[in-house]
GUTIMAR-17133 format. One record per residue (C-alpha): x, y, z; residue number from 1; residue in three letters. Coordinates in steps of 0.001 Angstrom, whole numbers. Layout:
N
((X Y Z) NUM Ala)
...
This chain:
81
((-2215 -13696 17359) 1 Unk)
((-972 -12300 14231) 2 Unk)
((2877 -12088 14845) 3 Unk)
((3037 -14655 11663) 4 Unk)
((3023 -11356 9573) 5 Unk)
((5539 -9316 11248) 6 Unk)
((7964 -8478 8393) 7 Unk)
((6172 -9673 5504) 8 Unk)
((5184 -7800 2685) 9 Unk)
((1598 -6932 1390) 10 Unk)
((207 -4705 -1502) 11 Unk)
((-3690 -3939 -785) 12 Unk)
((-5316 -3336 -3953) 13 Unk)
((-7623 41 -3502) 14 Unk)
((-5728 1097 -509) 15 Unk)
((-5823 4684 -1082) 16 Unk)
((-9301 5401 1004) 17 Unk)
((-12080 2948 2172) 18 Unk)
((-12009 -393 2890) 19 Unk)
((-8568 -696 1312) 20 Unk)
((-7098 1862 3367) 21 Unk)
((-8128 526 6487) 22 Unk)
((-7218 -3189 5307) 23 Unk)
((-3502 -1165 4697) 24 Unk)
((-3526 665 8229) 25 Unk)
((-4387 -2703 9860) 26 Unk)
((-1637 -4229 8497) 27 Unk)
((766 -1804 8494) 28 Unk)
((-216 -1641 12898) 29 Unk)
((667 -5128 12388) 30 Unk)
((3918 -5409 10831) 31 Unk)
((3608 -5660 7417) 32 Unk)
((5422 -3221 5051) 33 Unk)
((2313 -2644 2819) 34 Unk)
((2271 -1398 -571) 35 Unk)
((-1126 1057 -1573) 36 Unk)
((-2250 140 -4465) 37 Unk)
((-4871 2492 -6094) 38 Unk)
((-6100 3807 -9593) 39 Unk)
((-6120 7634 -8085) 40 Unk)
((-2227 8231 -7476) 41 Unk)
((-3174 11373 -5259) 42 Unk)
((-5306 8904 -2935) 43 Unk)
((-2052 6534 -2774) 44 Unk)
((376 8750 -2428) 45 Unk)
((-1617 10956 592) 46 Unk)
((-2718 7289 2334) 47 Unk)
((1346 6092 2128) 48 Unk)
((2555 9522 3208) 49 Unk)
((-214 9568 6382) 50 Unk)
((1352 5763 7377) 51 Unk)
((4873 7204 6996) 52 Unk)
((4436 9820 9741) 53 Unk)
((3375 7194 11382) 54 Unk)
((6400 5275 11045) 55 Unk)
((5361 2165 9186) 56 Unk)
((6618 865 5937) 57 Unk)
((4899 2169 2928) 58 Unk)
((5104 2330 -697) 59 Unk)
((2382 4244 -3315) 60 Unk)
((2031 2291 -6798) 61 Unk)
((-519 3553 -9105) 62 Unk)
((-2503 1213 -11012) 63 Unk)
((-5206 -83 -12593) 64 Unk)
((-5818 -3924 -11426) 65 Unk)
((-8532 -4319 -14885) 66 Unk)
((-5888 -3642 -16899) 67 Unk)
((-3706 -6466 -17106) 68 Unk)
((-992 -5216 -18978) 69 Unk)
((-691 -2413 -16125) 70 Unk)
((15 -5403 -13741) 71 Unk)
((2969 -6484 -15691) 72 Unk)
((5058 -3444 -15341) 73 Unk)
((7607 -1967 -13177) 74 Unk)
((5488 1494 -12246) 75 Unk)
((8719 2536 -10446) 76 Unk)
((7396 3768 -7405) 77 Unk)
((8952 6026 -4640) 78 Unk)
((10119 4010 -1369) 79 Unk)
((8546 5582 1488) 80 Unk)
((10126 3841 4251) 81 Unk)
């Protein structure tokens, strides 16, 4: 049903716990290398690492999506997978 998104790439905004996380894991089960977005680095970082020992593609940015000028920048994350 969802084999469209197999390979594609996805940052969920807030993905570090909630909603957003589960939004992340969902897509991660489904393919997608997803990067966690989240204004708590710790929350990122711990929600990318937990997908990782999973073995799906992850990557932790830390940000702040009501700042704009944050958006604009290269945060240089770590590649987790």
């Amino acid at each position: 049903m969802y084999s469209e998104l197999k390979g594609k790439v996805a940052v969920v905004t807030g993905g570090g716990a909630g909603i957003g996380l589960a939004c992340a894991t969902k897509l991660a089960e489904l393919g997608v290398a997803v990067g966690i977005a989240d204004i708590d680095a710790a929350a990122a970082n711990e929600a990318a690492s937990n997908l990782m020992s999973q073995g799906y593609r992850c990557l932790a940015l830390e940000t702040d999506v009501s700042k704009a000028c944050l958006l604009y920048t290269s945060p240089s994350p770590r590649d987790r997978g």
